[in-house]
N, C-alpha and C positions, 0 to 999 in steps of 0.2 A: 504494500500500500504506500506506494509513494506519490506523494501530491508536492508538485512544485507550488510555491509560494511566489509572491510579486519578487521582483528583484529591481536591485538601484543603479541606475551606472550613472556614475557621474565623471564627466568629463570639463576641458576647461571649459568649454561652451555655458556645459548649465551653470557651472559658478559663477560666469561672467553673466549670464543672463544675456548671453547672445545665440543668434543662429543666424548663421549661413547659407545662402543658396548652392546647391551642387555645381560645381565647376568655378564657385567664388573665388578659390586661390590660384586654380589654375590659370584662370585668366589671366589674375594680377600676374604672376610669375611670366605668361607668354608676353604680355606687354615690356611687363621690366627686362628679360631679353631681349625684347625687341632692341629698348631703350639701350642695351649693355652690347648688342650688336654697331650700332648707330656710335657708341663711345671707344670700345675699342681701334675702332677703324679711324676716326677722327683723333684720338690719340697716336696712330700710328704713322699719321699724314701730319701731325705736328700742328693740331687743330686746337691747341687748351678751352679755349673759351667754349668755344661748342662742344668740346667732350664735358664740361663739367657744366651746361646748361641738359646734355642728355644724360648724365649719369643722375641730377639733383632730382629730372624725372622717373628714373628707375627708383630711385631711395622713395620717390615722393608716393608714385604707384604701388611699393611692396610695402610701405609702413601701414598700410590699413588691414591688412593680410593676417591670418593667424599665427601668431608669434612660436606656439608650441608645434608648429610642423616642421619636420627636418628641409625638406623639399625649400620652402618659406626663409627660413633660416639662413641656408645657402645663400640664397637670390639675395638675401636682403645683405649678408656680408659682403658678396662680392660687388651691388652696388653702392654700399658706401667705402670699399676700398678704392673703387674707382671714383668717388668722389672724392676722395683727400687726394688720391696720387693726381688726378685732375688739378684741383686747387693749390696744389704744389708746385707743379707744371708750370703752370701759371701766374704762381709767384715767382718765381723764379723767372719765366721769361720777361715777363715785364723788369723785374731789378736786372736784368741782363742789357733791356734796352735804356737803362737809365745810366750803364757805367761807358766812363768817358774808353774808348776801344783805342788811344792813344797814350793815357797816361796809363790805364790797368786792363790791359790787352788781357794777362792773363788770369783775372778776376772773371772779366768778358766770357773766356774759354771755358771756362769751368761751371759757371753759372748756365752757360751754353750744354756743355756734355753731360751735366746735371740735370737738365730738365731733359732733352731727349734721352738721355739713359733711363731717364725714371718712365716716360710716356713709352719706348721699345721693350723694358720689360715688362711692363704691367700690360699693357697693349696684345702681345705675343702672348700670357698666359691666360687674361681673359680671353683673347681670340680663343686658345688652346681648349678651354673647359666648355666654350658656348659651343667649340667643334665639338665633340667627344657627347655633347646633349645631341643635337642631331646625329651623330652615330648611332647612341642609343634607343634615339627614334626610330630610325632606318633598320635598326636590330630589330626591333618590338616590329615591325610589321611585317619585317621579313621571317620571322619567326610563328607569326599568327598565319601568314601566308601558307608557311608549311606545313602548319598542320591541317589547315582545311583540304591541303592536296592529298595527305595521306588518310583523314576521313571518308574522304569523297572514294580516294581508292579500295576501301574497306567495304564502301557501301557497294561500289562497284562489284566485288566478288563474292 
C-alpha cells in the first residue's frame, strides 16, 4: 500500500517568485552571441569603440537572464570580459593618441602593442569559443540526423 503524497520542489524560480517563458534564456544567450560575434571581429579589425558599444549590448541583453544556469553564466562572463578588455582597448588607444610620437616615441609603441595585443588575444579566443558553439551545433544535428537514418532503416526491415 503505497500512496505517494504531494511533493515540493523548489527551485530558484519559486523563491524568487519568478517564471519564465520557454526559450526565455535561450534567446537572450543567441542575441548576446550574436552581440559577442559583432565584438570579437570588431576587436580584431582594431575597432574599440564599436567593440565595446557591442559587447555593453551583450552584458546588457544577458543580465536579465537566469543567473543560476550554467549555459547563462558562461554568456554573461564572456560578455563582460569583452567589455573591460574593450574598455581597455580603448583606453589605451586614445592615451596613445594623446602622446607626443616625437618626444616618447617609445611610450607611443607600447601603448600601441598594448592595446592591439590585448584586442588579438581576446579577439582570437572569443572568436575560438563562439566557433566550437557552432560546432557543437552542427554536432547536435548531425547526430539527430543519424539516428533518424538508422530508425527509418529499422523500420524498413
Amino acid at each position: 500500500m503505497s500512496s505517494k503524497g504531494p511533493t515540493l520542489t523548489i527551485n530558484s524560480k519559486t523563491i524568487l517568485g519568478e517564471t519564465t517563458p520557454d526559450g526565455f534564456n535561450k534567446t537572450k544567450r543567441k542575441y548576446a552571441r550574436l552581440f559577442l560575434w559583432l565584438t570579437s571581429l570588431l576587436l580584431l579589425t582594431s575597432h574599440p569603440l564599436l567593440s565595446l558599444v557591442t559587447s555593453t549590448c551583450a552584458v546588457y541583453t544577458m543580465h536579465g537572464g537566469t543567473w543560476f544556469s550554467h549555459k547563462n553564466f558562461k554568456w554573461m562572463t564572456a560578455s563582460i570580459i569583452s567589455f573591460c578588455i574593450s574598455l581597455y582597448s580603448l583606453t589605451l588607444s586614445v592615451e596613445s593618441n594623446f602622446v607626443d610620437e616625437e618626444r616618447a616615441y617609445e611610450l607611443k609603441a607600447v601603448l600601441e602593442m598594448k592595446h592591439r595585443a590585448a584586442e588579438m588575444i581576446w579577439g582570437g579566443i572569443l572568436l575560438l569559443c563562439l566557433g566550437l558553439t557552432v560546432k557543437e551545433q552542427i554536432d547536435g544535428v548531425v547526430a539527430r540526423s543519424g539516428s533518424m537514418v538508422v530508425e527509418k532503416n529499422k523500420k524498413q526491415t
